[in-house]
N, C-alpha and C positions, 0 to 999 in steps of 0.2 A: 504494500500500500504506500504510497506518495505522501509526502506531507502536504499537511494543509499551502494552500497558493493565500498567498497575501498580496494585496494592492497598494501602488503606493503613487502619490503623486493627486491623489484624487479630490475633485473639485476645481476653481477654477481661480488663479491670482488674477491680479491686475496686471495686462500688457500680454498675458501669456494665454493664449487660444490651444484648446487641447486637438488635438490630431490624431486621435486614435489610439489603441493602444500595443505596447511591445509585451511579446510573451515570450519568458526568459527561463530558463532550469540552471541551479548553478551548479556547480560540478561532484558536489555532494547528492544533488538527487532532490533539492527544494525548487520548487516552483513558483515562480512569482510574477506577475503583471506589472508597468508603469504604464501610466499614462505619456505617450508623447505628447511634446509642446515646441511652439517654434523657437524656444531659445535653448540653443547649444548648453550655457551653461547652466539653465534650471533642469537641463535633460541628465547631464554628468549629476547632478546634485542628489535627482533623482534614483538615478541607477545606485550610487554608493550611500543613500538612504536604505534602499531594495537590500544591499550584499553586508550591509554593516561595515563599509568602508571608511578608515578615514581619508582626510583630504590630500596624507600624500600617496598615497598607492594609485597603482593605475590599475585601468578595467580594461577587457580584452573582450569581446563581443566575438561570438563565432557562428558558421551557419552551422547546422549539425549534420546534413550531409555533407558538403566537400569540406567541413571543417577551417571553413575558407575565414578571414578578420574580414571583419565589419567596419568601417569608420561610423563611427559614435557622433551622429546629428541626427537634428531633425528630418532628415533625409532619407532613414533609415531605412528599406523595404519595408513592407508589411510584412509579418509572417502570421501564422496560426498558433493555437493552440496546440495542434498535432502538430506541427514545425517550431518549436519553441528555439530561439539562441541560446547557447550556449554563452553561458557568462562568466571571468575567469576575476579574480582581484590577484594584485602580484604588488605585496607590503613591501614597502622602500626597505631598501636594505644597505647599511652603510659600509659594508665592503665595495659597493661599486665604484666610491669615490677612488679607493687605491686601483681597483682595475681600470679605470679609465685613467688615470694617471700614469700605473705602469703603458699602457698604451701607445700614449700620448709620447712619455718619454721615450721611449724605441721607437714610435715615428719619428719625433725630433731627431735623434741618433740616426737614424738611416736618412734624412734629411743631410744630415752635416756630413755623412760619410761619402755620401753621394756629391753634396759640395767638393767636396775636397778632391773628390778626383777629377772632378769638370774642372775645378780651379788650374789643376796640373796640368790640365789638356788646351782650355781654350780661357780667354780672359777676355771683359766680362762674362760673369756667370750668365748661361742664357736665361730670357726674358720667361719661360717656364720655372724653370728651376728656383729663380726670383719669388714667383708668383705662389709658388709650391712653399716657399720658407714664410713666406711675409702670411699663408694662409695656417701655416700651425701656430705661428706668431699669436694670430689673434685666436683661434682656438683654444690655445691657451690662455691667453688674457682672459676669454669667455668663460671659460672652468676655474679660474683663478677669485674670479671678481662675482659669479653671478651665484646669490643664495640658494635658490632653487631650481634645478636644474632637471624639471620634471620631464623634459622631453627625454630623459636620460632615465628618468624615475629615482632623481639621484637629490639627495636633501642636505646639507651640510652647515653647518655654523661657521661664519665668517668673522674673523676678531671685527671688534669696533672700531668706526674709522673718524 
């Protein structure tokens, strides 16, 4: 037997028109409904109300047959109750910051390795190579400087500045 389906999202705020509704299973076997709306972020709001999410985890929306990702809007296809999405949460987790830092640094490193033998061959570095260093450059500046870095699912604390 299935557990009880819970709704969430239901009624109607100010600015937000409901659009139907998303039928969702999460990967433990609970069922639940949201109402869609046309705003992206009362829709995310929604969904991690539904999964017991907090604000920094991310959701993953799946079809359940090709097991294909969803982009997460108002846009969403319809599906059914017999076709429900598959709905995933994935809790920030703060080892990411060192993997994407070790990364980051072995990119840089192959960066400068690769400098250095263009250096020995041709001078100036060509207009790629340029392009290619000045672009980890700010990559890094990006991960250096930005608090939350959810496109990454990635959360960190930054001294005060």
């Amino acid at each position: 037997m299935l557990p009880k389906q819970r709704r969430f999202g239901v009624g109607k705020k100010h600015g937000m028109s409901e659009m139907g509704t998303l039928y969702l299973i999460t990967e433990d076997g609970k069922e639940l409904e949201v109402n869609l709306c046309t705003d992206s972020e009362a829709l995310y709001k929604r969904l991690r109300e539904a999964v017991h999410a907090s604000s920094e985890s991310a959701l993953k929306l799946r079809h359940p047959d090709s097991k294909k990702a969803l982009h997460i809007s108002p846009r969403i296809p319809p599906n059914t109750t017999d076709c429900r999405y598959i709905i995933s949460v994935y809790p920030p987790n703060g080892m990411l910051v060192d993997e994407v830092n070790m990364d980051l640094v072995t990119l840089e490193n192959r960066v400068i390795e690769l400098e250095r033998q263009l250096t020995d061959r041709c001078s100036p570095l060509p207009p790629a190579v340029q392009d290619l260093k000045h672009d980890v450059e700010r990559f890094r500046h990006k991960l250096e400087t930005t608090r939350h870095l959810s496109w990454l699912n990635c959360y960190k604390e930054l001294p005060p500045t």
